[in-house]
C-alpha positions as CSV (number, residue, x, y, z in Angstrom):
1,X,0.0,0.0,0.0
2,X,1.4,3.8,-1.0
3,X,2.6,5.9,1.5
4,X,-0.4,8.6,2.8
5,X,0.4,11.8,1.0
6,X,-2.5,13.6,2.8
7,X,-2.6,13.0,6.4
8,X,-5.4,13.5,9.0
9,X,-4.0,14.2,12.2
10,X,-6.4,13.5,15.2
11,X,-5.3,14.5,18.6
12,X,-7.0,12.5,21.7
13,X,-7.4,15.2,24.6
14,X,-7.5,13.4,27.8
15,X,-9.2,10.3,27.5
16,X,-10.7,8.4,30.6
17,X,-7.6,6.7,31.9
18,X,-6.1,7.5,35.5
19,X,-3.7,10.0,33.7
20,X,-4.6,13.2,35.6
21,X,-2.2,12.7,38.6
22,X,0.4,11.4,36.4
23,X,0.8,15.0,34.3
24,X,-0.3,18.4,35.1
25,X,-0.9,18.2,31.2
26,X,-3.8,16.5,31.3
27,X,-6.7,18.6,30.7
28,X,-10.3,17.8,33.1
29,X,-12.5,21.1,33.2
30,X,-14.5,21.7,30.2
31,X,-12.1,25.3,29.7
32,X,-9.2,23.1,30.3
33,X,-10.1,20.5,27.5
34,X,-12.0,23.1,25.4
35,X,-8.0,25.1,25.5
36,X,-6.4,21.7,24.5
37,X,-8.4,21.2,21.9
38,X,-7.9,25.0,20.3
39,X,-4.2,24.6,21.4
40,X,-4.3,20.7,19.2
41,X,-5.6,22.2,16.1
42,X,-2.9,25.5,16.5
43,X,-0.5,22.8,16.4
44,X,-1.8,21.2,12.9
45,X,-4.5,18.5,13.9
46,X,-7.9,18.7,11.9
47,X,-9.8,16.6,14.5
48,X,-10.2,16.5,18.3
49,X,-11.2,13.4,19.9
50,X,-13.5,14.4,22.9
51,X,-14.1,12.8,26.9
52,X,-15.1,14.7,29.6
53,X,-14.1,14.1,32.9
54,X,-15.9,15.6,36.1
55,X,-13.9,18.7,36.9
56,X,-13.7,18.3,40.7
57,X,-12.4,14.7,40.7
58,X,-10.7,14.0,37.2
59,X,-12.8,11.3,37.1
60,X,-14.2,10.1,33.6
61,X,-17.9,11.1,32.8
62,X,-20.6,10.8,30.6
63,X,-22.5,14.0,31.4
64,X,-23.8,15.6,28.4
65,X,-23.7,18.9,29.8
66,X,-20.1,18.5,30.6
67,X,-20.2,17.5,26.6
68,X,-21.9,20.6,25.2
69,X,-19.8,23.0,27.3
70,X,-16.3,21.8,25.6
71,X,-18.3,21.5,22.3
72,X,-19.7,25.1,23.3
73,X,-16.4,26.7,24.3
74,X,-14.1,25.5,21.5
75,X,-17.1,26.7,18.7
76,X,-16.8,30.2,20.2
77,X,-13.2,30.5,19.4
78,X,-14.0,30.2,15.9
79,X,-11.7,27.3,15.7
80,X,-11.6,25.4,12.8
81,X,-12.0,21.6,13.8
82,X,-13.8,18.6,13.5
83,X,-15.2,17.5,16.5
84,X,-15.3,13.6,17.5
85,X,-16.8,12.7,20.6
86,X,-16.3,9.6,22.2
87,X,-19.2,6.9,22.7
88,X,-17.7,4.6,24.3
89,X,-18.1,5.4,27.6
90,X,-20.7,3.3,29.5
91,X,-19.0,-0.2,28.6
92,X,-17.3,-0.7,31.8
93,X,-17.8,-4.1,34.0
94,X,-15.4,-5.0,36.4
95,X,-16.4,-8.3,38.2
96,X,-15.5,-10.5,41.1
97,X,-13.4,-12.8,40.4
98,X,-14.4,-15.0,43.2
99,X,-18.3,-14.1,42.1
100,X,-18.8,-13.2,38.8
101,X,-22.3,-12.3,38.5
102,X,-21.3,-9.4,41.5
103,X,-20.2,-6.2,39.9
104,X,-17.6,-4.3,41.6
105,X,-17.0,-0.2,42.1
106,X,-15.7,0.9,38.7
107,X,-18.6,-0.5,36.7
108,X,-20.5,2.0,34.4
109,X,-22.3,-0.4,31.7
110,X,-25.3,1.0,30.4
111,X,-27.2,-0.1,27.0
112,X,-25.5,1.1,23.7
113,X,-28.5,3.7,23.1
114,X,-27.7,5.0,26.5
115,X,-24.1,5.9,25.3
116,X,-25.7,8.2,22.8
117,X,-27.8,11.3,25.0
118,X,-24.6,13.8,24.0
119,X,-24.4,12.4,20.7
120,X,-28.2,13.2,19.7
121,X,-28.0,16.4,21.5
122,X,-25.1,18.1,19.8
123,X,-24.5,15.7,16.4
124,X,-21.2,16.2,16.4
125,X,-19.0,15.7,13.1
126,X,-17.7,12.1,14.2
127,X,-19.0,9.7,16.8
128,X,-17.1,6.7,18.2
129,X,-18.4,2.8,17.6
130,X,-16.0,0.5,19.8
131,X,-16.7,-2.6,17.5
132,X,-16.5,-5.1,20.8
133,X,-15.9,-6.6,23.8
134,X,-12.4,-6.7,25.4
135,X,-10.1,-7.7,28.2
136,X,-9.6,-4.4,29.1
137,X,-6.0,-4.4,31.1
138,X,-4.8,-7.4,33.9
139,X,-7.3,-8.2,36.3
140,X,-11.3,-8.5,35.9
141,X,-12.2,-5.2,34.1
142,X,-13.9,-6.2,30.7
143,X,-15.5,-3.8,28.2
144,X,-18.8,-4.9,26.6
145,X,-20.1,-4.0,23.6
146,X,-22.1,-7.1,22.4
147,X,-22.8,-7.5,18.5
148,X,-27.1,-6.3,19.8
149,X,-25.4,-3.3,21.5
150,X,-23.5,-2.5,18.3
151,X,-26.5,-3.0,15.7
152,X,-28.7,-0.7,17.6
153,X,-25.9,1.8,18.2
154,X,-25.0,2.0,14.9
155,X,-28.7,2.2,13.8
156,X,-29.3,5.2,15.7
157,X,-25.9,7.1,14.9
158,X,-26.7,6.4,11.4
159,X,-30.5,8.3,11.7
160,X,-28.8,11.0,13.1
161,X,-26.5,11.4,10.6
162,X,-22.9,11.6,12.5
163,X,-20.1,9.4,11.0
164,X,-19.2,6.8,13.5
165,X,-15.5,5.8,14.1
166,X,-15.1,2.0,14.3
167,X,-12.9,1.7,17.3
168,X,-11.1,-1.4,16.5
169,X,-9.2,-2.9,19.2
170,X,-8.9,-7.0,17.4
171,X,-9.3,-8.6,14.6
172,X,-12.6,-10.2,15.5
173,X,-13.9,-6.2,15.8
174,X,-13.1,-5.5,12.7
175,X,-14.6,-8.9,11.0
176,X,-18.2,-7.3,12.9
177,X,-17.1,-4.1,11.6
178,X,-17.5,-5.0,8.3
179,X,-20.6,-7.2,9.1
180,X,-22.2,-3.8,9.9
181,X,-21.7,-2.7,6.5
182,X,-23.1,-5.7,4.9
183,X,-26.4,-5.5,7.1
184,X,-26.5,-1.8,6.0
185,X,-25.9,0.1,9.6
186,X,-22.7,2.0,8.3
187,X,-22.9,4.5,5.3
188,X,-19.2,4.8,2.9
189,X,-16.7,5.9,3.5
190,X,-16.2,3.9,6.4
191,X,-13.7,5.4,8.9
192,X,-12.0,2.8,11.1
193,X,-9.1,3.6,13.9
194,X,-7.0,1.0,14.8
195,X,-6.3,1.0,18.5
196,X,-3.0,-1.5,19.2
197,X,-1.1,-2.3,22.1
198,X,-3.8,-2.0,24.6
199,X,-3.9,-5.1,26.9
200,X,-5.4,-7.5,25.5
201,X,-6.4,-6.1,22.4
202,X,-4.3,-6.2,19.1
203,X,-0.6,-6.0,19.8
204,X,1.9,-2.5,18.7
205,X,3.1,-5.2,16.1
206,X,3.8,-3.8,12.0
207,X,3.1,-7.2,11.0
208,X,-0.4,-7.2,12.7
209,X,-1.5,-3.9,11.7
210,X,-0.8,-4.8,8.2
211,X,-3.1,-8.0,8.4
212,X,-5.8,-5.0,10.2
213,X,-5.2,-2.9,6.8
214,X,-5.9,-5.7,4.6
215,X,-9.0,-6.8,5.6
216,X,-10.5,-2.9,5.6
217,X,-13.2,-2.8,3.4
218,X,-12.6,-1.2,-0.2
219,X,-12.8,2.4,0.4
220,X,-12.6,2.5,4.1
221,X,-10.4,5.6,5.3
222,X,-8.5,4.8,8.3
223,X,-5.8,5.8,11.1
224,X,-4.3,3.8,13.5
225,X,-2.2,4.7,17.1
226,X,-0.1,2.8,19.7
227,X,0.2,3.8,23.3
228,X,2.7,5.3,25.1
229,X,6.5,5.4,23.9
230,X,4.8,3.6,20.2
231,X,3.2,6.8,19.6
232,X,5.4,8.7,17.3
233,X,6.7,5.4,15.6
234,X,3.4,4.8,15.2
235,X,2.8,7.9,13.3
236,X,5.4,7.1,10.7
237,X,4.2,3.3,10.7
238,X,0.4,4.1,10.3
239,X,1.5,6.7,7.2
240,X,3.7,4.4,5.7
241,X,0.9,1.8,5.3
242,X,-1.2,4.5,3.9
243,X,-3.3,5.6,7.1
244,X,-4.2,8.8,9.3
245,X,-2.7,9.3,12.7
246,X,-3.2,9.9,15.8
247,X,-1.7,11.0,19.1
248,X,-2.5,13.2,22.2
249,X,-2.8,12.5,26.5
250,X,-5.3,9.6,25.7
251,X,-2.4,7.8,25.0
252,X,0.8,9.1,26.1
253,X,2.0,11.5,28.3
254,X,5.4,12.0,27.3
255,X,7.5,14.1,24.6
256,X,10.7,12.0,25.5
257,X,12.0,10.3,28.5
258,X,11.0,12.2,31.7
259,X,9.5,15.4,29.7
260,X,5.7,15.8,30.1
261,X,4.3,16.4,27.0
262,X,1.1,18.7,25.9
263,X,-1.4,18.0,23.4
264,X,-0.1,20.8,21.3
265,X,3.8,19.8,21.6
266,X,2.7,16.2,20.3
267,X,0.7,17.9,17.6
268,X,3.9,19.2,16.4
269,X,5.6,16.3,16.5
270,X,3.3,14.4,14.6
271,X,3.8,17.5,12.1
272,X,7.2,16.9,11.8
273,X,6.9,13.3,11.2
274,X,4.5,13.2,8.8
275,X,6.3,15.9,6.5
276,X,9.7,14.2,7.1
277,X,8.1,11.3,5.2
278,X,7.6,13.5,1.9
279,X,3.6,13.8,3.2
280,X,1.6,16.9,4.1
281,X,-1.1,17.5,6.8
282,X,-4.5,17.7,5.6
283,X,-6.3,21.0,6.6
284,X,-10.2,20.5,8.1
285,X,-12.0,21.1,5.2
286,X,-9.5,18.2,3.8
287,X,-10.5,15.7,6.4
288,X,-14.0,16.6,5.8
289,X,-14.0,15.4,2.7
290,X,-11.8,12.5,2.5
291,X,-14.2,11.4,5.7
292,X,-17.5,12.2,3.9
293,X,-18.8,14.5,6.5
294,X,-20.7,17.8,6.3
295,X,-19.1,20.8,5.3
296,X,-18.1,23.5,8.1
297,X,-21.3,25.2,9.4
């Protein structure tokens, strides 16, 4: 496959991980991730990928007032951006081991239309689909999203006429993925992000993300990332196979050993990267396009 000559960058703000007491970086107020975002697409990326956390605890939420704040504050800047906001939250079971029918703290596991409220109420550009369930991490903490969760997600995403973001974490995913589209519950282009080296998903592996790339459906547009020290290579890897990028807090929290990174400094060294290679960053109005979404309102 040719080397991407027109690269998306996406930049991941924060995330829902226990990141915030591991950088000052990390952005949790609506101003805070509504700055990072502006401050992201400064930098050069043409999409922000949205959580919310609650601003007195850091804690990952799924209140859609927390939502339409960031979505609020970054429109009033007059930024240009395409907004993605996550959907995945509401898929977290952690069980007993010892009884596994007895849910322990930490579970938020809702029904995939109850991921959606924010979604329906601001239609955002982009909307992410995680395409199923995981071993999220060591431990008992599993992420569900069953193939009836995922029809009737996509279903509704697809009335209300946001493109979803197949978050595909394995193989398997991306087989139901593509089952989606047969049925008739995605529209083209398809937009897939490949999601590797998170325990026990798809490994940070070259040879496995090119067995991920070849069975994409004909058409689909695509970007992949790897977490923590395989971001950057993963940039170059991910345009090198002829796919988007991105990077940001989500997944790493570095610049270079020991040096805090922001969303904006990793931005710009996703810039770099990508233009190194001979490619060029695509603007916005680009990534609308190539991504089959509306034009800028």
């Amino acid at each position: 496959m040719p080397v991407n000559q027109d690269v998306i960058i996406t930049c991941a703000l924060t995330g829902a991980g226990d990141t915030v007491g591991r950088s000052p970086h990390v952005p949790v107020t609506p101003e805070q991730i509504a700055a990072s975002a502006v401050e992201a697409a400064g930098a050069g990326a043409a999409v922000v990928h949205i959580h919310v956390r609650e601003p007195q605890t850091g804690a990952p939420s799924r209140d859609p007032r927390l939502y339409r704040e960031v979505v609020e504050r970054i429109r009033e800047t007059g930024t240009d951006v395409v907004i993605n906001l996550t959907a995945g939250m509401g898929g977290d079971l952690v069980i007993d081991p010892e009884a596994p029918l007895r849910q322990l703290p930490g579970t938020d596991l809702v029904s995939g239309l109850e991921r959606l409220p924010h979604v329906e109420e601001l239609l955002p550009d982009i909307c992410t689909l995680d395409c199923g369930s995981l071993n999220f991490g060591d431990g008992s903490d599993l992420y569900v999203s069953t193939p009836d969760m995922l029809r009737t997600g996509a279903k509704r995403i697809q009335e209300l006429g946001v493109r979803p973001e197949l978050e595909i974490f394995d193989t398997g995913q991306l087989w139901f993925a593509k089952q989606l589209l047969a049925e008739g519950l995605l529209d083209d282009p398809t937009v897939f992000q490949l999601c590797m080296g998170i325990p026990w998903g798809a490994p940070a592996d070259p040879g496995v993300l090119q067995a991920m790339v070849n069975m994409l459906p004909q058409g689909a547009q695509w970007a992949s990332f790897a977490l923590g020290r395989m971001q950057m290579p993963w940039v170059a890897q991910s345009i090198l196979l002829g796919g988007h990028v991105r990077v940001g807090l989500e997944d790493n929290l570095y610049l270079g050993k020991g040096v805090k990174a922001t969303n904006g400094q990793l931005v710009e060294r996703a810039v770099r990267i990508t233009e190194s290679l001979g490619s060029r960053v695509a603007t916005p109005d680009e990534a609308r396009a190539k991504l089959g979404l509306r034009p800028r309102a």
